[in-house]
C-alpha positions in Angstrom: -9.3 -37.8 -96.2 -6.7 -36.4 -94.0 -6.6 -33.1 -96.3 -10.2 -33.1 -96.4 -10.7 -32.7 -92.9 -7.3 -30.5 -92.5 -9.0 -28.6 -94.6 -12.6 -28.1 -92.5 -12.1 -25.6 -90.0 -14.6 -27.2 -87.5 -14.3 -30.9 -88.3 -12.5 -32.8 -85.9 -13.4 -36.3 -87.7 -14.5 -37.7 -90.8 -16.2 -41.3 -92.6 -15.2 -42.5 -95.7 -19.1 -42.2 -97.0 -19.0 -38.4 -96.5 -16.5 -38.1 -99.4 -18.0 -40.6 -101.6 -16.1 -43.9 -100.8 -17.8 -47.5 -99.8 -15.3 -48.8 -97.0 -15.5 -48.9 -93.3 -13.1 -46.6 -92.4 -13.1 -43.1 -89.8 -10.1 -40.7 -89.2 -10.6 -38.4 -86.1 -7.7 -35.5 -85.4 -5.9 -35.3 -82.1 -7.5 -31.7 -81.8 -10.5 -34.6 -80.0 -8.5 -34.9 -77.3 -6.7 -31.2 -77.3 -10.9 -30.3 -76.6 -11.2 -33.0 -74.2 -8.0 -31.6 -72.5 -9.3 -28.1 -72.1 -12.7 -28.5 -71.2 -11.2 -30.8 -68.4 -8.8 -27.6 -67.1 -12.3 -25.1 -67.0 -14.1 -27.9 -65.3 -11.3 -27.8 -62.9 -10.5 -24.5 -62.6 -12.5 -22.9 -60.2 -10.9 -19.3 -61.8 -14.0 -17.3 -63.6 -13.3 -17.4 -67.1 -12.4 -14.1 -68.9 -10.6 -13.2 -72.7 -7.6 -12.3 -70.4 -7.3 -15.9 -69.5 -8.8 -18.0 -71.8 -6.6 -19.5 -74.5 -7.9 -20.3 -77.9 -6.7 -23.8 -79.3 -3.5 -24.3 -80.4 -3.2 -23.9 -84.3 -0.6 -26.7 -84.9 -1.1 -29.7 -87.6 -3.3 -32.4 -86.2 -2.3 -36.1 -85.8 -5.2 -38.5 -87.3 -6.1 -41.8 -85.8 -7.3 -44.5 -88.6 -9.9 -46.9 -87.9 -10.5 -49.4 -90.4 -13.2 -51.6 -89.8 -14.3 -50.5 -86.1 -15.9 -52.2 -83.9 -17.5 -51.7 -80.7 -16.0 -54.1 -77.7 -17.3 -52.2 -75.1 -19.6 -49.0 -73.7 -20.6 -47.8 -70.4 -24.1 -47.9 -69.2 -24.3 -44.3 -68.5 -24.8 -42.2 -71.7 -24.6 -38.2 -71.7 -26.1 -35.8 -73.8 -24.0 -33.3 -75.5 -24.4 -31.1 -78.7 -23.4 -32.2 -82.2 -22.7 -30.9 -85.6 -21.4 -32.7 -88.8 -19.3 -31.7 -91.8 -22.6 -33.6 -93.8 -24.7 -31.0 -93.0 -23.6 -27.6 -92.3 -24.9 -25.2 -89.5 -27.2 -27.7 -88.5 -26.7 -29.0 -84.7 -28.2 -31.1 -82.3 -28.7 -32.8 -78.9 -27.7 -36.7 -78.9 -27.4 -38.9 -76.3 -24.2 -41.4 -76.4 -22.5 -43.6 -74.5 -19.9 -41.5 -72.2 -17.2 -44.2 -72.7 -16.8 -46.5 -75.5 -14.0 -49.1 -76.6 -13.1 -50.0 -80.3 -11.4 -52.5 -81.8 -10.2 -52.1 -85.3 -6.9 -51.5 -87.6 -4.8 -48.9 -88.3 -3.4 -47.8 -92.0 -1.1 -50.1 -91.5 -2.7 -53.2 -91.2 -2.3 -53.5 -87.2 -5.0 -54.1 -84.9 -5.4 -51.5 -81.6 -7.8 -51.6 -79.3 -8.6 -48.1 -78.4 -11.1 -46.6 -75.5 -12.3 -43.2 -75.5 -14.5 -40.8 -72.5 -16.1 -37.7 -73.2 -15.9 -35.8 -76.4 -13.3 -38.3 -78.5 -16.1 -41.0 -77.7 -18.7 -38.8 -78.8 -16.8 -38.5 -82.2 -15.6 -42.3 -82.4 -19.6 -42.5 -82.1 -20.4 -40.2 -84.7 -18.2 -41.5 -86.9 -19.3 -45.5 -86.1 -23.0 -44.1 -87.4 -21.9 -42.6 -90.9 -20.4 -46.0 -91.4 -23.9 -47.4 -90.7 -25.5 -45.1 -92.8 -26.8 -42.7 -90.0 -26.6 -38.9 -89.6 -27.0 -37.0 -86.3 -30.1 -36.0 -87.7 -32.0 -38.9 -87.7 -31.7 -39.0 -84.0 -31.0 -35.3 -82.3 -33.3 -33.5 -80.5 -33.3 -29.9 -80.3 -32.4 -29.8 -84.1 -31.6 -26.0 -84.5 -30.8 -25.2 -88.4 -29.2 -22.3 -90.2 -31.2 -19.4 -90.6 -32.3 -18.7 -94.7 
């Protein structure tokens, strides 16, 4: 799975069901939070963005966090919309509302249990990953569904 996704150039996580296998388990890359990092610096930078100063990601190999057998402990109350896209179903994207911060429980590849909590856009993806394990796709819950042009 980890190749799989190193191998997508916009996929930042991935379920087992998208490539075919019947267990509870999720990988998301660190890139989650490298995007969580640098939309937090525009927010606070009061600078007018322009090519001269904005930086594209790093290009760097990714760490994965495993989640084997997830499970939510804990949300907030206030949910946020935000757009969405999935590996499942190329160049189509979507409007969902989720939780804004979200807690899991669950176990890494090595057997050992972490508790892990999550804001912004790396709880958006622990989300979107939780529904492909329950056999749901953006899709069957976005709003302003916009799909590639044939």
């Amino acid at each position: 799975m980890k190749r799989t996704l190193a191998s997508t150039p916009d996929g930042v996580g991935l379920a087992a069901p998208q490539v075919g296998q019947d267990v509870r388990l999720f990988i998301i890359s660190d890139e989650a939070e490298e995007i969580d990092r640098i939309q937090i610096e525009k927010q606070k930078s009061s600078e007018k963005q322009t090519p001269e100063n904005t930086k594209p990601y790093p290009v760097r190999e990714w760490h994965y966090y495993i989640f084997i057998n997830p499970r939510v402990i804990k949300n907030s109350k206030h949910k946020l919309d935000g757009n969405e896209g999935c590996l499942s179903v190329p160049g189509v994207f979507g409007t969902i509302r989720r939780y804004e911060k979200i807690t899991m429980q669950a176990y890494d590849e090595h057997g050992k249990k972490f508790t892990r909590g999550a804001t912004r856009f790396f709880a958006r993806v622990m989300q979107h990953e939780l529904d492909h394990l329950n056999g749901t796709l953006f899709i069957d819950h976005a709003t302003n569904v916009v799909h590639p042009e044939k």
